[in-house]
N, C-alpha and C positions, 0 to 999 in steps of 0.2 A: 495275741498271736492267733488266738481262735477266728476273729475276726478278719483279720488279712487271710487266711487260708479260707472262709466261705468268701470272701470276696472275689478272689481268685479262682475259685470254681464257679461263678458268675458266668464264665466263658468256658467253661468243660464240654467238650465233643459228646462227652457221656452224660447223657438223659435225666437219668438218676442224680448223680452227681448237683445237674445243674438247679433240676428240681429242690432238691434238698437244700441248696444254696438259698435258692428263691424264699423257698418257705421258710427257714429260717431267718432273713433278713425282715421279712413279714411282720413274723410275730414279736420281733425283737422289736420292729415302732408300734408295734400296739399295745405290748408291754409297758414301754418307755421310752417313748417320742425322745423329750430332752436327751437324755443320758446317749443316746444311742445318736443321736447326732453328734452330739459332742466327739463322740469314738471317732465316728465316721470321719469328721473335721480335724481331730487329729491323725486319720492313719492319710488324708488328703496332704496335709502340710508336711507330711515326714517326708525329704527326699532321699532316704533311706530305703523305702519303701518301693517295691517293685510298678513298673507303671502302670499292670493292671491293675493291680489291687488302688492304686491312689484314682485310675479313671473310675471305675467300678463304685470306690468311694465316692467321691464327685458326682458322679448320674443319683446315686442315691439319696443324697443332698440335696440335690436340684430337685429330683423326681417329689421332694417332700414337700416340694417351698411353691411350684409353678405349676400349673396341665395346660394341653390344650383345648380344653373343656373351660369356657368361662365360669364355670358355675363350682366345679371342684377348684380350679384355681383359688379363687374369692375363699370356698372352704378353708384351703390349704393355709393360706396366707390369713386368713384368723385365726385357725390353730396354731400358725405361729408365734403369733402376736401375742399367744395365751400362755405361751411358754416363759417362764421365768426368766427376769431382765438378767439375773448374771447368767446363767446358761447362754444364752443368746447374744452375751459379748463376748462370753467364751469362743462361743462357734464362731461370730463375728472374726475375732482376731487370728483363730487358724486362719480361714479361706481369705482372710486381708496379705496373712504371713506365706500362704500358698504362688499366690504372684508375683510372675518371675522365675521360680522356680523348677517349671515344671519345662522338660526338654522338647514335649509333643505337642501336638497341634489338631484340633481348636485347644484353647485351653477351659479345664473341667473350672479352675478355680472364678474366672470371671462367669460363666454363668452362675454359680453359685453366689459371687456377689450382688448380681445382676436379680438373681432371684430374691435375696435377701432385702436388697433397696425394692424392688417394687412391692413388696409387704411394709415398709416401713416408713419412708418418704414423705406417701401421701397422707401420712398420721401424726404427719412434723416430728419424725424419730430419725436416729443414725445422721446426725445434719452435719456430720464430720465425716460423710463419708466422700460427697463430693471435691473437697482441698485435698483429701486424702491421695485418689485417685490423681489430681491433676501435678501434687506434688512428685505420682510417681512416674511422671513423663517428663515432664522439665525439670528435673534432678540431671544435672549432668552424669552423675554418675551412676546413673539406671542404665542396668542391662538392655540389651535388645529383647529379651523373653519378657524383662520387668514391664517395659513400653507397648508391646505388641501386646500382652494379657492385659493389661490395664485400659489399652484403650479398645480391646473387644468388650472390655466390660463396661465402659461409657456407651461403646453402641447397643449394647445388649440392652442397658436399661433405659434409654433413648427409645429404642422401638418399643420395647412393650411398655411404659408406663406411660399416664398421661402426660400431654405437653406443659398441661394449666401446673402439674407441680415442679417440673422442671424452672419454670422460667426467672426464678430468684438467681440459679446459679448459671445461667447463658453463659453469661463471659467470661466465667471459668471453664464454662465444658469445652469454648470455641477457642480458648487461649489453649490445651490440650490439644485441641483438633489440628489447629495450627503448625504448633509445635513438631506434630508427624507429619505434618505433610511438607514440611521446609526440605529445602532442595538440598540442604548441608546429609540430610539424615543418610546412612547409608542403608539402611535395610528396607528394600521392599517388602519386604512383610510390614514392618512398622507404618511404613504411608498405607500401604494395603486394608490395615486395620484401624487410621485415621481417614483414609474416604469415606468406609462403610460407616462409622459413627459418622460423618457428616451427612451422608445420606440420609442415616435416620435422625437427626437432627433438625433436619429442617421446618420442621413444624414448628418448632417452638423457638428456633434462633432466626427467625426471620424479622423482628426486630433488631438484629443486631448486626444486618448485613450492608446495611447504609453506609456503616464507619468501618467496618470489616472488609468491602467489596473486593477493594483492588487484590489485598491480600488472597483472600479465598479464593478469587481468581486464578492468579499465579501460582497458589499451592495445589490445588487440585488439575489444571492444565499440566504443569509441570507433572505429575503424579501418573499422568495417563502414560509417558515413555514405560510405567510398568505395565505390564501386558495386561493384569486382573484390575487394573485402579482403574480404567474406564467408564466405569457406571454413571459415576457423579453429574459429568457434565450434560449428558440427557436428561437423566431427571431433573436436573437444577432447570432448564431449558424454560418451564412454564413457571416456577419463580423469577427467572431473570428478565422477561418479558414485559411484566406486569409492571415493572420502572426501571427496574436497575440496570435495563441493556440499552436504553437511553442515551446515557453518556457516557456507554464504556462500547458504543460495536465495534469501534474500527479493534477494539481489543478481542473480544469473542469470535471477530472474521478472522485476529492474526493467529489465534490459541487452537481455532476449529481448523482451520487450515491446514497448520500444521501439524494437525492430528490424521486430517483428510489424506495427506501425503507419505504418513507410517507405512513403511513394508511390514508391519504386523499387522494380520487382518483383523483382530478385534480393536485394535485403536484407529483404526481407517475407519472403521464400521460406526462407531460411535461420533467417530466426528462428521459421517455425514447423518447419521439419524437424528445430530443435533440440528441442523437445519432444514431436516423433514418435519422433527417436532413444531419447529417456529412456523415450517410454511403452513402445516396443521393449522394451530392458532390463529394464523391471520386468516384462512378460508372461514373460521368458523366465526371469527368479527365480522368477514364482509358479509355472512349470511346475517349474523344479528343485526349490522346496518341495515343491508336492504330490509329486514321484517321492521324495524323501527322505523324508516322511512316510509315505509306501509301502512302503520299505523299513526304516521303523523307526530312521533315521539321523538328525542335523541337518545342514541344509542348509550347504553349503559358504559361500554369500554369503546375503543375506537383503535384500531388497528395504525401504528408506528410506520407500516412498508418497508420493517428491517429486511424483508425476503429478496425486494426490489432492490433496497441501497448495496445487498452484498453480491447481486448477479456479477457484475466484474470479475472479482474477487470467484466465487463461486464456481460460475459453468467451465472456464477452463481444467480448473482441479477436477470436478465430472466427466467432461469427455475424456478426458486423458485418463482417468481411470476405468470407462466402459475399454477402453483399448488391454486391461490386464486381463483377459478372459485366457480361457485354457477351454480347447478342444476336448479335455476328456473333464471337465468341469461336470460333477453332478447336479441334475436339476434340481435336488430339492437342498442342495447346498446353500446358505445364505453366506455369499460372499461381498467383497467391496465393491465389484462389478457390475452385482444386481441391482445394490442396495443407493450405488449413483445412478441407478437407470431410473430407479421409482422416485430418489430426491428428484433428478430431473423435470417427471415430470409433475411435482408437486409446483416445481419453480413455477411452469408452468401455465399449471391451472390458479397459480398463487399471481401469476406478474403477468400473465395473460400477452397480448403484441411485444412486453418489453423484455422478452427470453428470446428472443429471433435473431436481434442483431448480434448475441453473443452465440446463437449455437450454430447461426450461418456460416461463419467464414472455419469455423472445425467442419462440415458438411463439406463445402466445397474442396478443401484441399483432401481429405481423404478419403474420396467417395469413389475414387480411379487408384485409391494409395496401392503397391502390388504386395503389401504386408494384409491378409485376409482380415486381420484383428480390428484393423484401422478402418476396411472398407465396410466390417461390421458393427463396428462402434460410428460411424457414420451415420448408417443405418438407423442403428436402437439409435442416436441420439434424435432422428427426426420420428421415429414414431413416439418417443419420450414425449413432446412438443404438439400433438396434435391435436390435445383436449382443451389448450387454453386459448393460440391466436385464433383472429379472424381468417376466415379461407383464401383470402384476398394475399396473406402473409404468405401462406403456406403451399400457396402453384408453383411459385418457380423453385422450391425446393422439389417439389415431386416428377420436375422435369429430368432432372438432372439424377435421381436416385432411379427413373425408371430407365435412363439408358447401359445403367451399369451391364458391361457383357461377360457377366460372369455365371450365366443359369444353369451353366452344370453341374456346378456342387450342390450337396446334398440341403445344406441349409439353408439355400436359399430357394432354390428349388420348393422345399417345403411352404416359406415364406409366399412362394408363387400362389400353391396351392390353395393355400389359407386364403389368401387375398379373392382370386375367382371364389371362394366358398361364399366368403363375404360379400362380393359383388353380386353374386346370382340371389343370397338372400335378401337382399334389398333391395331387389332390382324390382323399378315398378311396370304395371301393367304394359305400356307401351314397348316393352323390351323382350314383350314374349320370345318374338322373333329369333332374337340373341340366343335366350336360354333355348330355344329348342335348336340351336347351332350348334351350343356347348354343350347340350345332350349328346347328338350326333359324335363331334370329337371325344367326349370322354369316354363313349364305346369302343369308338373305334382303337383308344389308345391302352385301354381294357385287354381286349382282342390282342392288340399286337406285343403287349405285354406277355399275356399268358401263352402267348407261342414263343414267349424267351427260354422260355422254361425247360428247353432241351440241352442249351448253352451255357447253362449254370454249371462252372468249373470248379468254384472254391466258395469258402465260407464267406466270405465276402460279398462276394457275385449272389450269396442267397439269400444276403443281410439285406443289400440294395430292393433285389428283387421283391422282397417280403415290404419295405419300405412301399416302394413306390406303389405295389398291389394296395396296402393301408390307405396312401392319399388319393389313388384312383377312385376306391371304397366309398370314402369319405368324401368328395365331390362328386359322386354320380349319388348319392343321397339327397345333397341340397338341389342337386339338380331335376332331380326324381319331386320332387317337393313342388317344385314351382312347374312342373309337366301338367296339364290340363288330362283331364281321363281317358279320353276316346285318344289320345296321342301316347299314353301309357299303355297302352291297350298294344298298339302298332308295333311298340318296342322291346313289350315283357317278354314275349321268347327269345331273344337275344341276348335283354337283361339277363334273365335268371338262366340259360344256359352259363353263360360267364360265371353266374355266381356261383353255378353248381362246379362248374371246372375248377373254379379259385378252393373252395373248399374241397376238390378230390389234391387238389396240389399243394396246400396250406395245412397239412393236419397236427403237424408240429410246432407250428409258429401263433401262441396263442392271440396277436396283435390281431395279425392278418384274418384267421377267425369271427374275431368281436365285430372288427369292423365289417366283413363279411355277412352276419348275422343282422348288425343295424340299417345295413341294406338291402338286406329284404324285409324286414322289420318296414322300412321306408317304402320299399313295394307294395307290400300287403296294405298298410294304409292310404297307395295311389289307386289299388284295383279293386279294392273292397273285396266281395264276393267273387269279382274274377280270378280271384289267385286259387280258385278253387283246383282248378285243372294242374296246378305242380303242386299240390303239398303229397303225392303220392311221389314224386321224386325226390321232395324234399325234405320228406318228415323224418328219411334216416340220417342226415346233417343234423336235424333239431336236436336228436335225439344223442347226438354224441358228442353236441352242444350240453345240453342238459347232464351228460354224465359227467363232462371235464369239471368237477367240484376241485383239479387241482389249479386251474387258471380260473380264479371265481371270477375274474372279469368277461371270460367267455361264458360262462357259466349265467350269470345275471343277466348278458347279453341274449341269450335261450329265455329265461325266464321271462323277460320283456315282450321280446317276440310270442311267444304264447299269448297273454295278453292282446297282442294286436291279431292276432290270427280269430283269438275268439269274439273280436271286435268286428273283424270285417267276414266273417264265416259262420258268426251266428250258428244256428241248429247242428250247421255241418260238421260243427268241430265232435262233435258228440259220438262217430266212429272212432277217433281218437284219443276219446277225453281215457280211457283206463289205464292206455300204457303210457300218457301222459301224468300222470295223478299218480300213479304207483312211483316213478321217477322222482317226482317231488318230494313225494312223501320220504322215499328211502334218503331225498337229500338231506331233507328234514333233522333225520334224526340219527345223519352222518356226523362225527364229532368231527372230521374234517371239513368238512365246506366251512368257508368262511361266513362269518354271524353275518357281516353283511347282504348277504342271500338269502340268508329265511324270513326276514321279513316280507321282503319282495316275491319267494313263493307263497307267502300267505296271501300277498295280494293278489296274486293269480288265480288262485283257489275262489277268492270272490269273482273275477271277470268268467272262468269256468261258469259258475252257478249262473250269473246273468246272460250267459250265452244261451246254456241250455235248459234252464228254468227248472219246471214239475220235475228235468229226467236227474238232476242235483240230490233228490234223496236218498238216491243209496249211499249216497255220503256225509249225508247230514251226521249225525250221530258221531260221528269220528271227531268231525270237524266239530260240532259244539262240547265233542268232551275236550280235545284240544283247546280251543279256545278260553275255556274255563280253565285250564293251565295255563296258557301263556298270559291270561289277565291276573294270574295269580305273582306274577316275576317280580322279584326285587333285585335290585342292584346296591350297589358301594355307591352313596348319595354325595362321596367326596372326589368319584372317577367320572369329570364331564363326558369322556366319551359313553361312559355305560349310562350317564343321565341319559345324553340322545341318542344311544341306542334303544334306552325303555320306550323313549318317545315314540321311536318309531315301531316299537313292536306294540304299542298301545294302540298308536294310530291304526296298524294291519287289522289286530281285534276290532277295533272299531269299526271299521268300513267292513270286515268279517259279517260282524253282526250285520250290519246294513243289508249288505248285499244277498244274506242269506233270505232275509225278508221282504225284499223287493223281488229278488228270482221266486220264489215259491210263493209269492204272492199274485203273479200271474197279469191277468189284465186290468188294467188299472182300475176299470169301474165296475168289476166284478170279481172281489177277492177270492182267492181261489183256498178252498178249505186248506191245506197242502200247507198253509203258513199256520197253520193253530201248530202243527209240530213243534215247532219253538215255543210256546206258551209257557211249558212248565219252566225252560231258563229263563222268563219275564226278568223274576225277580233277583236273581243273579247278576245278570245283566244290567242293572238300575243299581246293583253295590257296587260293581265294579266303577257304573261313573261316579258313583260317588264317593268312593275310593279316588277316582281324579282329581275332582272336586277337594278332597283335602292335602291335594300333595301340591307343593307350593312350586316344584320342577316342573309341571307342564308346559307343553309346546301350545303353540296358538293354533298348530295344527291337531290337535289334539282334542282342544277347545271344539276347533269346528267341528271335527269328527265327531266328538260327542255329544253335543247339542243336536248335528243332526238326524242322531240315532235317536233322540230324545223323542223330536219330532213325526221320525218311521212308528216309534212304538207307540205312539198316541196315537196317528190317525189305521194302526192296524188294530193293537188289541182294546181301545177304547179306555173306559172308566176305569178297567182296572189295574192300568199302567195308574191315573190319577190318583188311588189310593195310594199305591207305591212309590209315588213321590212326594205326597204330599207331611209321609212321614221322615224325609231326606231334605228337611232346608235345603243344604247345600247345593241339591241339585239346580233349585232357584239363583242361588248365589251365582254358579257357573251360568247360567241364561242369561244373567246378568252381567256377568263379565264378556260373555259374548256380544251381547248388545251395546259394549262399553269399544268395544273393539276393533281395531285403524286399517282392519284388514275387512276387505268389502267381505269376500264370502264366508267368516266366522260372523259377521256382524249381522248378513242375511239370514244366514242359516237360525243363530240364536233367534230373531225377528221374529221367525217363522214357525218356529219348536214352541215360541212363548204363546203363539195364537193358539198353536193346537190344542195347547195344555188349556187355557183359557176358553176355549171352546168347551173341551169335556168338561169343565167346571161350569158352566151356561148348563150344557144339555143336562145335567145334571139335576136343575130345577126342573125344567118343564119337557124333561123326557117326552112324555106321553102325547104332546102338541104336535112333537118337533115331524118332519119327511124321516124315511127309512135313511141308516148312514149311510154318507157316500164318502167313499175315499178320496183325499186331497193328496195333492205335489207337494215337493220342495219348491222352491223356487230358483229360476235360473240362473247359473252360474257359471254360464263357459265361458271359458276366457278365448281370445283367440289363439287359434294354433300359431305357435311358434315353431322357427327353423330347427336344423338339428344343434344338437349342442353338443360340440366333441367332448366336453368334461363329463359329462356323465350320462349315457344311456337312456336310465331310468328316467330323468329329468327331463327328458325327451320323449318319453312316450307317456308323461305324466298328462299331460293339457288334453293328450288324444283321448286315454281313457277318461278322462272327466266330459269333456265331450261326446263319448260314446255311449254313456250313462244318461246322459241329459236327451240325447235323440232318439232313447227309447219309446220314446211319448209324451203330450202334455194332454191332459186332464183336461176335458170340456166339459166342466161339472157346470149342471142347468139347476135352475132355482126353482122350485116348484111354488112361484107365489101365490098362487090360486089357493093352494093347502095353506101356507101360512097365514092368505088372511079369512079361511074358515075357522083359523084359530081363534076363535071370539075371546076364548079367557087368558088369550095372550094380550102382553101391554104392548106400546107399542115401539119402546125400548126394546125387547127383546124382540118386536122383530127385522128393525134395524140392526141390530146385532146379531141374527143370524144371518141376514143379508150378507154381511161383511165375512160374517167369517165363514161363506159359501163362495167367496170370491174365488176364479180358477187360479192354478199357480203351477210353474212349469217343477218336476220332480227329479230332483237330483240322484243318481243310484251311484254308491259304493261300492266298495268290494269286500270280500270275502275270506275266511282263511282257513287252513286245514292243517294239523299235523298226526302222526298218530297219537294215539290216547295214551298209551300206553309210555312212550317216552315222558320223563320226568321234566319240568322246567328249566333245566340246567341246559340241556339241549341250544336254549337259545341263546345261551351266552356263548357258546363255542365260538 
């Protein structure tokens, strides 16, 4: 009785209570493991027994047998093993007599069997447990609870045990599997929990599906009418390919199909992602073809063109399902709608010309249809289509979709927008002309917009108006893009008046804002230092840009622009750099701003420093006691998003550092005392990457950033950065994986860090010979500027600042040969090798970062 009563306070509201529970349950298995399972295992099988005390039992019994820790697991399950054979049948025959019995759900008792076979099994012991089990499903006279625990406990120890000991009993596990999933059974839960064991099954019964096929087929298709049994037939998707869809597709087109046409949207959903998987698969044979036909080899597997033989069958069930959309559908919803727009266009890219004649004659008849759903599922179905035919295929479809005269709804309207965005991006040189037309009108309709703004009656009228302001925004940027200078020049007071209007009239609406802000953002990098003349009318928009930390998208949208401001304003930004930098900083180390944004002001804080160089040190000191925090962060290494958020707050510190030592480094070929400030963190600095260097999560961007900080700190503080790596392998290791790496500017950058290093290991011998140092570059790495990119901002102004970094300067470093060869006691290896490694190289500069010192690391997780 003792023990049902602490079991039972397992779950007490009350602290104490529960503690006391705990701790007593504790010492009772370190006292007496057996004994005390045993208890356990009968207060589980008592159905007398109240159901927490039996769950509470149950977790405690598993807790003993299983972890998710491989290493305590393996413990666990030898201490089992250690435990006395009749104890252990003991325990054995409760949790066997528990199944069945218990009224809730999951059931405690199968994973405790489940736990007990995978300790036992692979030791050739318990080998009555398998008949056991399968006896207790094809009993006619088994309960529905008997059957649905019994066969959670087939899949329980299906998934975690290995397949190599399973495979004596297949055709028993799969005569079970069977059994629940036949179309006679009445309880969904029962199939529900013969799927899921077949799911985890498959590894090892894949022998056995030759002579099984048709069956398994039929049981699990049939299965999916239950809303939760869906699973199966996707995963199966890349086992069934491999042969077995062969000679059964007209049967998988008739099973998918009619999954495809469910008014429930998870069984819709799964039968079309079953033929996203397949078109999958075939794209990734036709790649292995073509590299085998490359290489003059034949391809290891060879693709079927099941994607091709079911188009028929197929595109109609797609577009008639792009037609179930809903107007108040949310975007980040995955519905059956969306999910045939991207099968779609897999078909596609998968059957290339022979998706045309089936998605044609749906285009033409409801392209005029006066149902909107129809005229837009029309629509998506020909942008679906555009990646795979030839162009030749696809004119006379864009005839007929460009006459539609329906451009005063919203959505398509947008769809216009988008299109001219894309057109003017791509538009080549001879087209100037155009864009400076579409210049022209998108001002003009800027202008006549912003004088709607009287006649705004209802919320509605302000929804629109805020809309159309966004996609104006948003197309006078790409168009602002491709403006030549001296014609940006002609336009900017009329631009930035509007912009300023939009923002005295937009203060509420944080869309309209963002995009606001990315357009001048797009200014600033058309006028360079000509934008100098409005940042006195504009710096109080930045400025309440920067404070909205509650729309972090407007907010991030401010932090980028800064950035560009100190990019094309250089020295000038330095009247505003305090009330700028104080705002940061208090963003910083606001527990509301979104974590997404401190990275991104840390990045600024290095563009800051590179803008204004020597005048950077009243804030050094902050910025590197920060820094030394936020290199100190750790995360939950099992939460991917807090992995890429470390990433990127690595990366900030990283380019941090850079940047601090390239600004207060000065002119290239006469280092400016101002960078010895940093010395004393050398060696902090060089743990921190080598702190990277052991963490197995790093980004590739990470990589580069740190190699090429490697590189700054060799060719500023010299020999004795070299000592301080030379006691850090790893640091070599990361060089090395840079240098391994598919990505051009981590693979440059490491190139480049390994010479410098290898240099100071040269001068190192024949110091005395060598010319006075001279400072070397990174070497270059601008990519070309890219258009704007509505998804993200930052993304967008990422290429500029790497660019803007790179045109600081390149190094015309001269060779002083005449000195080297009065070197007489030089050989003449070494002075070939100094040669080389005096060669010029163009120098990459980073960024920077700041927080205050005084906030703890936690800061950055907000």
């Amino acid at each position: 009785m003792e023990l049902i009563t602490i079991l039972e306070k397992t779950v007490s509201p009350d602290r104490n209570e529960l503690e006391a529970a705990q701790k007593f349950l504790e010492q009772a298995a370190i006292e007496n493991l057996p004994t005390f399972l045993v208890e356990l295992s009968k207060v589980l099988a008592n159905p007398g027994n109240t159901q927490v005390a039996r769950v509470a039992a149950g977790l405690q019994v598993k807790n003993s047998l299983t972890s998710k820790d491989p290493d305590v697991k393996t413990q666990h399950q030898q201490r089992w093993l250690a435990i006395d054979t009749s104890a252990r049948r003991e325990i054995k025959n409760y949790v066997l007599q528990t199944l069945g019995t218990e009224t809730y759900r999951p059931s405690s008792a199968s994973q405790c069997v489940a736990g007990i076979a995978c300790a036992e099994i692979p030791v050739n012991q318990w080998p009555e447990l398998i008949p056991q089990l399968v006896a207790n499903v094809t009993d006619p006279s088994s309960t529905e609870h008997m059957k649905e625990s019994t066969l959670e406990a087939i899949g329980y120890i299906c998934q975690d045990i290995d397949p190599e000991h399973l495979q004596d009993n297949a055709n028993q596990i799969l005569t079970a599997i069977i059994q629940g999933m036949r179309k006679e059974e009445p309880s969904n839960n029962v199939k529900l929990a013969a799927t899921n064991a077949l799911l985890n099954s498959l590894e090892f019964t894949k022998a056995n599906f030759d002579k099984e096929f048709n069956i398994l087929n039929n049981k699990v298709f049939c299965t999916t009418r239950c809303t939760c049994n869906v699973w199966g037939p996707v995963e199966m998707a890349d086992l069934w390919y491999s042969g077995w869809m062969c000679s059964h597709l007209l049967l998988c087109v008739q099973i998918t199909i009619e999954a495809m046409k469910s008014d429930i949207d998870e069984v819709a959903l799964q039968g079309i992602e079953f033929w996203s998987n397949v078109c999958d698969e075939e794209m990734d044979l036709a790649i292995e073809a073509t590299e085998a036909s490359e290489q003059g080899r034949p391809p290891e597997h060879t693709s079927k063109f099941y994607a091709k033989g079911a188009l028929q069958y197929l595109v109609p069930i797609l577009t008639q399902t792009l037609t179930k959309q809903d107007e108040n559908d949310d975007d980040d919803d995955w519905n059956p709608c969306k999910a045939a727009g991207v099968c779609l266009m897999l078909l596609a890219t998968c059957c290339e010309d022979d998706v045309v004649p089936h998605v044609l004659p749906f285009i033409k008849e409801h392209i005029k249809h006066p149902d909107w759903r129809y005229r837009d599922a029309s629509v998506m179905a020909f942008g679906s289509i555009l990646e795979g035919p030839e162009l030749s295929q696809l004119k006379p479809l864009v005839i007929q979709v460009r006459a539609a005269p329906d451009g005063h709804q919203n959505n398509l309207r947008s769809a216009a927008y988008e299109a001219l965005m894309e057109i003017v991006k791509n538009s080549a040189k001879d087209c100037y002309p155009a864009v400076q037309k579409t210049t022209l009108v998108i001002m003009e309709r800027l202008q006549r917009v912003l004088q709607m703004e009287s006649h705004i009656q209802s919320t509605s009228d302000r929804i629109q108006f805020n809309d159309l302001q966004s996609l104006l925004c948003a197309t006078l940027q790409n168009v602002l893009r491709k403006v030549q200078h001296q014609d940006a020049l002609q336009i900017s007071d009329v631009v930035m008046a509007s912009l300023l209007r939009m923002f005295q009239s937009t203060a509420g609406s944080g869309g309209v804002q963002e995009d606001a802000l990315m357009a001048v953002s797009t200014l600033v990098e058309v006028l360079g230092s000509d934008f100098l003349k409005y940042m006195e009318a504009f710096k109080p928009f930045l400025i309440i840009g920067l404070k909205n930390f509650a729309e972090y998208q407007v907010c991030l949208a401010a932090v980028g622009l800064v950035c560009d401001l100190c990019r094309a304003l250089m020295a000038n930004i330095l009247p505003h750099c305090d009330e700028i930098m104080q705002l940061l900083l208090e963003n910083l180390g606001n527990e509301n701003v979104h974590r997404s944004v401190k990275p991104q002001i840390l990045s600024v804080f290095g563009d800051i420093a590179l803008a204004i160089g020597g005048e950077f040190k009243k804030y050094l000191d902050i910025v590197l006691d920060t820094l030394q925090q936020a290199s100190q962060a750790q995360v939950d290494k099992t939460d991917y998003d807090m992995v890429d958020y470390l990433n990127e707050l690595r990366e900030g510190c990283l380019e941090a550092y850079t940047g601090i030592i390239q600004g207060l480094k000065g002119d290239q070929e006469n280092v400016h005392p101002d960078v010895m400030l940093v010395q004393p963190r050398v060696e902090f600095i060089l743990s921190f990457i080598h702190h990277i260097a052991e963490d197995e999560d790093r980004s590739d961007g990470v990589v580069a950033n740190a190699v090429g900080l490697i590189g700054d700190l060799c060719t500023t503080f010299g020999k004795d950065v070299m000592k301080l790596v030379e006691v850090r392998p790893q640091i070599n290791d990361l060089l090395s994986e840079g240098r391994r790496s598919k990505t051009n500017k981590t693979k440059t950058l490491a190139t480049w860090a390994t010479k410098e290093l290898r240099k100071l290991k040269s001068q190192a011998w024949y110091v005395t010979a060598l010319p006075s140092h001279q400072t070397t570059q990174r070497p270059c790495l601008a990519p070309k500027h890219d258009s704007y990119c509505s998804a993200s901002f930052i993304s967008a102004v990422t290429e500029e600042r790497l660019n803007w970094r790179i045109m600081r300067g390149v190094l015309n470093a001269r060779l002083d040969l005449n000195r080297l060869i009065n070197c007489c006691s030089l050989t003449v290896s070494m002075v070939f090798s100094w040669f080389v490694f005096r060669l010029p190289a163009v120098e990459l500069l980073p960024r920077i970062m700041e927080i205050k010192p005084t906030e703890v690391s936690s800061v950055f997780y907000t």
